[in-house]
C-alpha positions as a printed NumPy array, in Angstrom:
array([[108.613,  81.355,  70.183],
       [107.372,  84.908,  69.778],
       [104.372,  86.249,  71.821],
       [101.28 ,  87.963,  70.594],
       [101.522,  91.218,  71.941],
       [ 98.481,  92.729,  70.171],
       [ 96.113,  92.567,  73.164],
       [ 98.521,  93.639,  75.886],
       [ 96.281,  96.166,  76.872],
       [ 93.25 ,  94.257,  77.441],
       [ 95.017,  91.706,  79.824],
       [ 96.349,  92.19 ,  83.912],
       [ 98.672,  89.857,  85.736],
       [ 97.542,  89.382,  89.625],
       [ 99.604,  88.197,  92.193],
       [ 99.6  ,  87.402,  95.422],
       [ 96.537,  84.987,  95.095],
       [ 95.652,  82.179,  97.814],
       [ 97.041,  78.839,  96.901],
       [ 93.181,  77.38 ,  96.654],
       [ 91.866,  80.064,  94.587],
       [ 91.219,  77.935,  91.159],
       [ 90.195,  79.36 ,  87.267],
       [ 86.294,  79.184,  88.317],
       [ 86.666,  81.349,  91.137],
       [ 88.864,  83.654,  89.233],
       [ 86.874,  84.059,  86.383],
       [ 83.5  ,  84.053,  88.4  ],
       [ 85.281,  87.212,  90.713],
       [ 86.413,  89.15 ,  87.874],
       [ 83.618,  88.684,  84.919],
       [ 81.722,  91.295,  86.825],
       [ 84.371,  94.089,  85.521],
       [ 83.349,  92.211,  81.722],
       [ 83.852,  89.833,  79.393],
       [ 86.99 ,  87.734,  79.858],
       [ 88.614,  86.193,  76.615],
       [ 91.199,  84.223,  78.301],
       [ 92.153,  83.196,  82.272],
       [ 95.426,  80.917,  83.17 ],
       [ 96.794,  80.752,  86.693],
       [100.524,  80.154,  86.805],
       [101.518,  77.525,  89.818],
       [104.961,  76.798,  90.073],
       [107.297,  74.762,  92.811],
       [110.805,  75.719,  93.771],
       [113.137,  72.924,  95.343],
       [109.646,  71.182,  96.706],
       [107.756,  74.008,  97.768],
       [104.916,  76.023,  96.304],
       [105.415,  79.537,  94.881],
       [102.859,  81.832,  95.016],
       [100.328,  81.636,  92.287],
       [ 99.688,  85.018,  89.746],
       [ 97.141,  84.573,  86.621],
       [ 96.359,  86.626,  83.664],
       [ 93.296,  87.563,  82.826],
       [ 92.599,  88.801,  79.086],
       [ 89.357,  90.938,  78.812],
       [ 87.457,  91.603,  75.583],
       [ 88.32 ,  94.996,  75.427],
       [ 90.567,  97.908,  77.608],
       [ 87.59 ,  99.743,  78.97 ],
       [ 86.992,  96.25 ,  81.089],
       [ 90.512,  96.76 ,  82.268],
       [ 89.939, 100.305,  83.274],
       [ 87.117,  99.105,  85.216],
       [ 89.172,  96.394,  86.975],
       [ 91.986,  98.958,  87.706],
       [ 89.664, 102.145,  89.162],
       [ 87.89 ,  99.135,  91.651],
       [ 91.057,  98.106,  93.447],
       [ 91.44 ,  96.27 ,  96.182],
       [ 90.377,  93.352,  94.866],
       [ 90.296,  90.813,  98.037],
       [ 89.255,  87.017,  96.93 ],
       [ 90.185,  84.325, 100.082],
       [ 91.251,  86.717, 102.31 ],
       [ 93.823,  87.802,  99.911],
       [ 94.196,  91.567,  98.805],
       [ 95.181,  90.786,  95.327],
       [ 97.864,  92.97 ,  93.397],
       [ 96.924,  93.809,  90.272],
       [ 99.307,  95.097,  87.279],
       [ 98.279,  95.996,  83.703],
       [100.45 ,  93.532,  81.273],
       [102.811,  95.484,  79.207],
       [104.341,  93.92 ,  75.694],
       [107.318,  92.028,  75.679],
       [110.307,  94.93 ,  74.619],
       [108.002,  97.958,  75.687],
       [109.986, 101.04 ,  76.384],
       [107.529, 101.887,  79.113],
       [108.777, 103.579,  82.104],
       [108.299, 102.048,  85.138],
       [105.751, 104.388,  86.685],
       [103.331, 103.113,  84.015],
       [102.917,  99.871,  85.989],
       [102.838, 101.078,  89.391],
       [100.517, 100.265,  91.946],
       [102.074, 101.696,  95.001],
       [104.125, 105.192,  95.536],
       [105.958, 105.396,  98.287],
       [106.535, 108.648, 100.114],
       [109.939, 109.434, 102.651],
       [109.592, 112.049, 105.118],
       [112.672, 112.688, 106.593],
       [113.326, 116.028, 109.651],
       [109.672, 115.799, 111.077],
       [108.967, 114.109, 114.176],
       [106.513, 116.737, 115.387],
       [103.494, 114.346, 116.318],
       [101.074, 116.591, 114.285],
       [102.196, 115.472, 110.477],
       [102.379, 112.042, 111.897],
       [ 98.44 , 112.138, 112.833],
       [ 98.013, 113.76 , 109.308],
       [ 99.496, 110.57 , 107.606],
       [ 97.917, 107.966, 109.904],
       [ 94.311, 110.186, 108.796],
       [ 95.484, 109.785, 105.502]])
């Protein structure tokens, strides 16, 4: 079965959701951002127990997806959500296109100066 990938940019995948959160909540959270299309949350169970939920929300348009994006965190339950633009199926994208988080290594300094200039950041 081939998937539509024509709206790929108009839809985000979150994670990391509570396991009550249901479609009503979901869509009632994030139709403040615009006009959602489409909302499915994605419950599976591994040898008996429950894997985290993750959704996918489709929006009318991209601009509502900018919106989401440039708003993060998104907290719904007590949950800091991690949210992820949807990329098509076969996209050459690099990986930095889809990153939320950079990570930065400082290795040689222990002076406790740039330490109090990272916690302040």
């Amino acid at each position: 079965m081939m998937r539509d990938n024509s709206n790929y940019n108009h839809r985000i995948h979150i994670s990391n959701l509570h396991y009550e959160v249901n479609i009503h909540q979901l869509k009632h959270y994030f139709s403040r951002f615009g006009k959602i299309v489409d909302c499915n949350i994605i419950t599976k169970k591994f040898n008996q127990f429950l894997i985290s939920p993750y959704a996918f929300i489709t929006y009318q348009n991209d601009i509502m997806v900018n919106t989401v994006m440039n708003t993060r965190p998104h907290i719904i339950e007590n949950h800091r959500l991690h949210i992820r633009r949807t990329l098509p199926i076969n996209a050459d994208n690099p990986q930095e296109h889809n990153t939320s988080v950079y990570k930065l290594i400082v290795y040689g300094r222990d002076d406790e100066l740039i330490w109090n200039c990272f916690e302040q950041y």
